[in-house]
C-alpha positions in Angstrom: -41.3 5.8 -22.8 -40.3 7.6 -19.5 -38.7 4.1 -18.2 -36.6 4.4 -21.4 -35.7 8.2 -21.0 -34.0 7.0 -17.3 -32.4 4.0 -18.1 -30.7 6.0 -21.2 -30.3 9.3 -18.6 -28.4 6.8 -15.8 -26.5 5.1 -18.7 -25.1 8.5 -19.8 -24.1 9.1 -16.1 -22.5 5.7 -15.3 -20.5 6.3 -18.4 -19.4 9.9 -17.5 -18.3 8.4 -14.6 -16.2 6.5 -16.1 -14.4 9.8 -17.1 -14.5 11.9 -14.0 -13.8 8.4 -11.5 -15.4 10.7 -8.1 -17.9 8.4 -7.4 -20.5 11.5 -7.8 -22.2 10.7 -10.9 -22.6 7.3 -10.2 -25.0 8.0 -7.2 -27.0 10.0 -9.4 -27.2 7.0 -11.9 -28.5 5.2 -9.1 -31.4 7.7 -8.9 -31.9 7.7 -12.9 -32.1 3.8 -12.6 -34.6 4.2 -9.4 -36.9 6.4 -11.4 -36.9 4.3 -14.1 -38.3 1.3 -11.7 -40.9 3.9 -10.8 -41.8 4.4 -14.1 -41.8 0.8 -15.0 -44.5 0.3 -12.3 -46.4 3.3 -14.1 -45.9 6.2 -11.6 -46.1 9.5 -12.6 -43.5 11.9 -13.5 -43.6 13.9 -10.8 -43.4 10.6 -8.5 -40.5 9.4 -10.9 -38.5 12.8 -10.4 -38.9 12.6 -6.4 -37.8 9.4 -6.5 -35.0 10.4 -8.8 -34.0 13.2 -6.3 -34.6 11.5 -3.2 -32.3 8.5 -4.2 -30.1 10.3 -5.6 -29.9 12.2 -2.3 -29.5 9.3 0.1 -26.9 7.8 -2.0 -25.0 11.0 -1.6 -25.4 11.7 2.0 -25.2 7.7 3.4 -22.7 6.1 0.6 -20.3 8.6 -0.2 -19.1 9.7 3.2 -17.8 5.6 3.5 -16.3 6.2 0.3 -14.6 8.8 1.0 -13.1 7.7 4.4 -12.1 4.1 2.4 -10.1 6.2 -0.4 -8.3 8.2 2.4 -4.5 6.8 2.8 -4.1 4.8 5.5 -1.0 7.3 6.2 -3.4 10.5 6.2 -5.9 8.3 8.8 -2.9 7.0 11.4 -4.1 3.3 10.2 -1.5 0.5 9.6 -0.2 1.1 6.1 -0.3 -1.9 3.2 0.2 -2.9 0.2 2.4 -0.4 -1.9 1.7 2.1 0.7 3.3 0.5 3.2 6.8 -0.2 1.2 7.0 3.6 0.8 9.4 5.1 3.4 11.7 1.6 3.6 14.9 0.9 2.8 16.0 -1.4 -0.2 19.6 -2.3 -1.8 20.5 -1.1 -5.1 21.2 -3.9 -7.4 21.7 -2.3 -11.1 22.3 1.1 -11.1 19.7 3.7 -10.6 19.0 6.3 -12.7 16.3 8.2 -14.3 15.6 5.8 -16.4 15.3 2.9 -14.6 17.5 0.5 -12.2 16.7 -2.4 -9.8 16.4 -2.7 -6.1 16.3 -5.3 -3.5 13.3 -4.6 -0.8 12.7 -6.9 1.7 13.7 -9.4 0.1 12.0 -8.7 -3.6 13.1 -7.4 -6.3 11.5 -4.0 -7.7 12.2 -2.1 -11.0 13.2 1.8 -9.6 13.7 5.0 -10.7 15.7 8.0 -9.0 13.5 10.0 -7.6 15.8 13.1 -8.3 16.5 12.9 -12.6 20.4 14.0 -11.4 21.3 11.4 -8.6 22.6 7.9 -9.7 22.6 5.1 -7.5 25.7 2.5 -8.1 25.1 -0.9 -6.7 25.6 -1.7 -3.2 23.9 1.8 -2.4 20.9 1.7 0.2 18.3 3.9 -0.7 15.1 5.0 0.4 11.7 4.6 -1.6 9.9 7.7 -1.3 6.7 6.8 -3.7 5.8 3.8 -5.7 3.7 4.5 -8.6 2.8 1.6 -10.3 5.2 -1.9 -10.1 8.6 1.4 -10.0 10.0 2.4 -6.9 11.1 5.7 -6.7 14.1 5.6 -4.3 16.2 8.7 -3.0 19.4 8.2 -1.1 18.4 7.0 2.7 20.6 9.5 4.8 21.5 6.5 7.1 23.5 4.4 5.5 26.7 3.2 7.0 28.6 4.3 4.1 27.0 7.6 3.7 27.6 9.2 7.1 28.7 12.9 6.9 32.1 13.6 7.4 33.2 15.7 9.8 35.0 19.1 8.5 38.7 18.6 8.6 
């Protein structure tokens, strides 16, 4: 019966995990699922709560502090950026106009659906602009303040 009252106790964490995604819960699952070995083998409760604790424990202090370090941006850490990290910062070419609602850009050399990253600004085609996030498959792009044809004028 105790084997049963862990399994169901790691279930329930493994599926608030689910919920909170912070990796926490699940070590504690681990711990629930641990316990319910001990119990299996017919230790008793005490044992199956200090095994409960002391897993649960060593998961937190040995596995999280990797986990941690490997959900860190590779910006944050100095590291070589990649993936959609690494587009963020570039330049790309409008090729359909930008707006709020949508547009499409050229970055090296593929072609991403954008969004202005400012609701106001709209980006006409021809524009280079800068991508400043990329949250899913959008790029949203801002106006790159180098561009040949977007030097400021001098007053006069």
């Amino acid at each position: 019966m105790d084997t049963l009252l862990w399994i169901v106790l790691g279930a329930l964490l493994a599926v608030a995990e689910i919920f909170t995604t912070t990796l926490f819960l699940i070590m504690f699952a681990a711990g629930a699922f641990a316990a319910a070995g001990a119990a299996a083998l017919g230790a008793p409760v005490g044992v199956q709560a200090i095994v409960f604790a002391a897993v649960s424990a060593l998961t937190v202090l040995t596995a999280r502090p990797t986990i941690q370090r490997h959900r860190r941006s590779a910006l944050s850490t100095g590291e070589q950026p990649f993936g959609v990290e690494a587009l963020e910062g570039t330049n790309a070419l409008v090729l359909e106009q930008v707006d709020a609602e949508g547009g499409l850009v050229k970055i090296d050399g593929e072609l991403w659906s954008a969004r202005s990253y400012d609701a106001t600004h709209v980006f006409v085609p021809g524009q280079r602009v800068q991508v400043i996030q990329v949250r899913g498959a959008t790029a949203l792009v801002w106006q790159d303040d180098i561009s040949p044809g977007e030097l400021p004028r001098s007053g006069g």
